[in-house]
Structures are given as structure tokens and as C-alpha cells.
C-alpha positions in Angstrom: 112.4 107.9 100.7 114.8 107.5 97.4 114.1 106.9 94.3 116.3 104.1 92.5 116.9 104.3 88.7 117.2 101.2 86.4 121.0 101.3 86.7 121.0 100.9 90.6 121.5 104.4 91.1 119.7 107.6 93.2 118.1 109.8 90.5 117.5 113.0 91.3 114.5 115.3 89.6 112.0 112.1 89.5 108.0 113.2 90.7 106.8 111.6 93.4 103.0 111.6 94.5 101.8 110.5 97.6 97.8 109.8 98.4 95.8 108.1 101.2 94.6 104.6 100.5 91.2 105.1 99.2 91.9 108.7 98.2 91.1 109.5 94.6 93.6 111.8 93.8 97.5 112.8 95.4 97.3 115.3 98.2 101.0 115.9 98.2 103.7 116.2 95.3 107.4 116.6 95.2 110.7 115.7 93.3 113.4 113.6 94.3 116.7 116.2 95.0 120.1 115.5 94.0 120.4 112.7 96.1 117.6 110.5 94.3 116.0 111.4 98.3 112.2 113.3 99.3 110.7 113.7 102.1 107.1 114.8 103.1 105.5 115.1 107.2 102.3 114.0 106.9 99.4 114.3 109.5 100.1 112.4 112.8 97.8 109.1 114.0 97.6 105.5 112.1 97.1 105.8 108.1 97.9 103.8 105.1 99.8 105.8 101.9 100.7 105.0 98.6 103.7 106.8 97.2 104.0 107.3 93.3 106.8 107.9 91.1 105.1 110.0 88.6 107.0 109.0 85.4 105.6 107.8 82.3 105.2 104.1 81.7 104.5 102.7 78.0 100.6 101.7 77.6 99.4 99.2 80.0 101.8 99.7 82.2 101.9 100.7 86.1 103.8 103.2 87.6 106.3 102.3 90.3 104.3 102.2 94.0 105.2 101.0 97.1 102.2 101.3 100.1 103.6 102.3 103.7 101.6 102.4 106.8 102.0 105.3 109.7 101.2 104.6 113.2 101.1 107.5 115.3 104.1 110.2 114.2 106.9 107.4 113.0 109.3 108.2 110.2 108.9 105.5 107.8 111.8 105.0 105.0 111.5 103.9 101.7 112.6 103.1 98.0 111.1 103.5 94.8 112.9 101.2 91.9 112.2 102.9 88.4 111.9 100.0 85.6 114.4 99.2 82.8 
């Protein structure tokens, strides 16, 4: 995946969590690398994931999110767009 700032850009150094749909907590963390890019295997066969970027939001706010789904041992790509 890569992780988009608000000016359009890759950013590099941004927390991402990643957790199985219905999962109360992240099983795997990492940062973004220079690139804005991460990447994380995770166990093969059909699953749904959300992927977090772990950044502070003001109150009542959401962090960014996107949900992916993993059939079998596909590489799924993806793109997390911080807010303004």
C-alpha cells in the first residue's frame, strides 16, 4: 500500500495498523518507508482487512481506513489519503 498526504504526496514515517474484520484490536503494525509505501503477507485463504493509518484525528473524528478483501494468496494494492 501507500499512504498519500494532504498535499498529494507519498509520506513516509506514517503508522499503519491492519486488523481482521470483526477483530477487536490490530494484529499487525508498521510505518510507511521513504516512499509513503508498506507492505505486510498475511495468512493465505479468503479474509476481509481493514488497514489503519494510525495518525491523530481532532475529536470526533475517524482515522483514514480503507477495507480490502484477500482470496486465496493475492497481492492486493492500496492507498491511504491522510486528511487536510
Amino acid at each position: 500500500g501507500t499512504v498519500w498526504g494532504s498535499d498529494d504526496r507519498a509520506t513516509a514515517g506514517v503508522p499503519v495498523k491492519i486488523q481482521r474484520v470483526g477483530d477487536k484490536k490490530p494484529k499487525w503494525s508498521l510505518v510507511s518507508d521513504r516512499r509513503g509505501e508498506f507492505a505486510q503477507r498475511v495468512p493465505p485463504g479468503e479474509n476481509d482487512y481493514i488497514v489503519i493509518a494510525d495518525i491523530k484525528v481532532p475529536k470526533g473524528g475517524t482515522k483514514p481506513q480503507t477495507k480490502i478483501h484477500v482470496q486465496k494468496n493475492e497481492r492486493v494494492d492500496l492507498s491511504l489519503h491522510l486528511p487536510k
